[in-house]
C-alpha positions in Angstrom: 14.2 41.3 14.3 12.2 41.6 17.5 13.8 42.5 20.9 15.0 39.4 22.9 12.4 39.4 26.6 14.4 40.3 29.4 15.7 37.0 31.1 14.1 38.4 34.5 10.6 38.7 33.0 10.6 35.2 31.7 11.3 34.1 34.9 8.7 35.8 36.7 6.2 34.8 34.3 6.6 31.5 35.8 5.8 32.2 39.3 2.1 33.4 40.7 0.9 36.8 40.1 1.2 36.7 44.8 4.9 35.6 44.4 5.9 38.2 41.5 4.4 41.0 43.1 6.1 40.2 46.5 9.4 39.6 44.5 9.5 42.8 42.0 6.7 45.1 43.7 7.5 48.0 46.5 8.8 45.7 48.6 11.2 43.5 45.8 12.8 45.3 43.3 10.1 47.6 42.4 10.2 47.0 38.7 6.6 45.8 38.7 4.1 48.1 36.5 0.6 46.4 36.6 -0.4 48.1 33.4 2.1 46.1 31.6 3.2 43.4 33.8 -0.1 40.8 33.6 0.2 41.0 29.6 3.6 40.6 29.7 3.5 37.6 31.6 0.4 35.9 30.3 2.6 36.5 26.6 5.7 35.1 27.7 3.8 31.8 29.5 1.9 31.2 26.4 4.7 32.6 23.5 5.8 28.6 22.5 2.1 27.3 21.5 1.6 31.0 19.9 4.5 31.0 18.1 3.3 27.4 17.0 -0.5 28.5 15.8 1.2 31.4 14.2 3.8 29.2 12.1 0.5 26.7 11.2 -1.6 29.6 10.4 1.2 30.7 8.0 1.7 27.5 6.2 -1.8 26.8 5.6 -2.3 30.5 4.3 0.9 29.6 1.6 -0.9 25.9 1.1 -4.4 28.0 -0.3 -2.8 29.8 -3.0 -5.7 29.1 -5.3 -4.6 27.8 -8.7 -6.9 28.3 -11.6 -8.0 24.7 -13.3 -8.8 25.0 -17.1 -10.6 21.7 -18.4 -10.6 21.1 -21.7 -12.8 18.1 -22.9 -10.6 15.9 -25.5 -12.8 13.3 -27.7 -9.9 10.6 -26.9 -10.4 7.2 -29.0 -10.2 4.0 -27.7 -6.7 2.2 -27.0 -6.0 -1.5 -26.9 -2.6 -2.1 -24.0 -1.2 -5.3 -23.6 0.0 -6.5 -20.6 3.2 -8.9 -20.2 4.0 -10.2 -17.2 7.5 -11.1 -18.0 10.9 -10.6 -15.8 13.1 -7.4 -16.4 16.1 -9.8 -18.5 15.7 -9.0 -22.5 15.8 -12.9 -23.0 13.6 -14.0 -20.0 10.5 -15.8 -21.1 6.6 -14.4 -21.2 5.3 -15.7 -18.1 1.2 -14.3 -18.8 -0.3 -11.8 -20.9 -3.1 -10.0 -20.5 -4.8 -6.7 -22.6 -7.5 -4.2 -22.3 -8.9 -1.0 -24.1 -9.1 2.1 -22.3 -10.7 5.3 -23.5 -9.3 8.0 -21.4 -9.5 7.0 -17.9 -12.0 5.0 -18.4 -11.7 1.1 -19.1 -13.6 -0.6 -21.4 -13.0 -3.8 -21.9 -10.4 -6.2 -20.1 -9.0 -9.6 -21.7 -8.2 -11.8 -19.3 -4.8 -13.0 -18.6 -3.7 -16.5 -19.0 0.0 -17.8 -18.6 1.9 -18.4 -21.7 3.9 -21.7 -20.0 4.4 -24.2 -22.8 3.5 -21.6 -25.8 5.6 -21.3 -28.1 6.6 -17.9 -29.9 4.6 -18.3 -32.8 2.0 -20.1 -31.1 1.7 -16.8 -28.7 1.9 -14.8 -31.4 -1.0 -16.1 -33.1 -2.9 -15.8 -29.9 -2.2 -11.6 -29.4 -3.5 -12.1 -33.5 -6.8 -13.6 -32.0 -7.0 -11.3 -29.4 -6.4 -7.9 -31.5 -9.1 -8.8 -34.0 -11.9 -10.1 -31.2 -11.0 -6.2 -30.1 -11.0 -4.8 -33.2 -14.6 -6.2 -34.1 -15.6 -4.5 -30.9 -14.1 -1.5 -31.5 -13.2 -1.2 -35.2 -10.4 1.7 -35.2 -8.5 0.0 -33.4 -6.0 -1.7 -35.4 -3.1 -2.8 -32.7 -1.9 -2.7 -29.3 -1.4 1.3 -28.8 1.4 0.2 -25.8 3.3 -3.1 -24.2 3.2 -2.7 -20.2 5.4 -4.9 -18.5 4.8 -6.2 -15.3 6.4 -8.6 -12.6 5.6 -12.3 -13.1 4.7 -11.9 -9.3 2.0 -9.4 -9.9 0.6 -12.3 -11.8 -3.0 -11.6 -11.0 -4.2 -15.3 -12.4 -6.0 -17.1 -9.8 -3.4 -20.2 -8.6 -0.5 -18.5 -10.2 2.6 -20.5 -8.6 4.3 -17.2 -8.6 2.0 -15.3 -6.7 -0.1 -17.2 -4.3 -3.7 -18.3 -4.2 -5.6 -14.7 -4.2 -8.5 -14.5 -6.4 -8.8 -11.6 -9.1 -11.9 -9.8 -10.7 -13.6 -11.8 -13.3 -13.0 -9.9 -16.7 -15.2 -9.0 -19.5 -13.7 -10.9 -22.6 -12.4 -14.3 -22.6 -10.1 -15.4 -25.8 -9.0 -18.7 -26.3 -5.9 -20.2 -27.7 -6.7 -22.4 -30.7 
């Protein structure tokens, strides 16, 4: 650990080079060297934004630790998600649903949403029916919904929702219809 600065030479750092002279020169104390006394002082001034730019220049230097990145390119199939916008409860009811096929991280098609009010089960049922075969004639190995993401009934991104105001959405791709 470095030595602590002498209290007195911190102190004189602080006055002008006129004043410190006068004050520790031949006619003070007479501990003034001028070989070491104007580094000294200029050091301790300026120590608290060194110490600061040294403590930066450290942490970026551990923040560009270069990591290797190995890519490997994966031939991912298409994936059909639905999305029901439904409340947390086990027995609460489907308030919309929505679905879309992704391949990768890259979306491909997007059903839009529409709320399920007045459907019954079976009636909603035969609707995600509908829906997985219009996707599966687009895309023929897909055979069902690869995952069911639930989401808020106020992330409700239907336009007019009651639940979640007025804001309009993107228009999607596919439309299905209940019949």
């Amino acid at each position: 650990m470095p030595r602590q600065p002498a209290p007195k030479c911190v102190a004189c750092a602080q006055l002008s080079v006129e004043e410190a002279q006068d004050r520790h020169g031949p006619g003070g104390d007479n501990c003034w060297i001028t070989s070491r006394c104007h580094r000294r002082r200029s050091h301790y001034r300026h120590r608290g934004q060194v110490n600061v730019q040294r403590q930066e220049q450290y942490r970026a230097h551990q923040h560009q630790v270069k990591v290797d990145e190995l890519k490997i390119e994966v031939d991912l199939p298409p994936a059909a998600y639905l999305y029901l916008y439904r409340a947390k409860r086990a027995d609460s009811p489907v308030h919309a649903v929505a679905a879309s096929v992704w391949q990768g991280d890259q979306q491909l098609l997007s059903v839009r949403p529409i709320h399920c009010a007045g459907l019954t089960g079976r009636r909603l049922k035969q609707y995600l029916v509908q829906v997985l075969e219009e996707i599966h004639q687009r895309y023929p190995q897909i055979h069902q919904f690869e995952a069911e993401v639930r989401l808020e009934p106020t992330e409700c991104p239907i336009k007019g929702c009651p639940l979640r105001g007025s804001d309009p959405t993107a228009v999607p791709e596919l439309v299905v219809t209940a019949t």
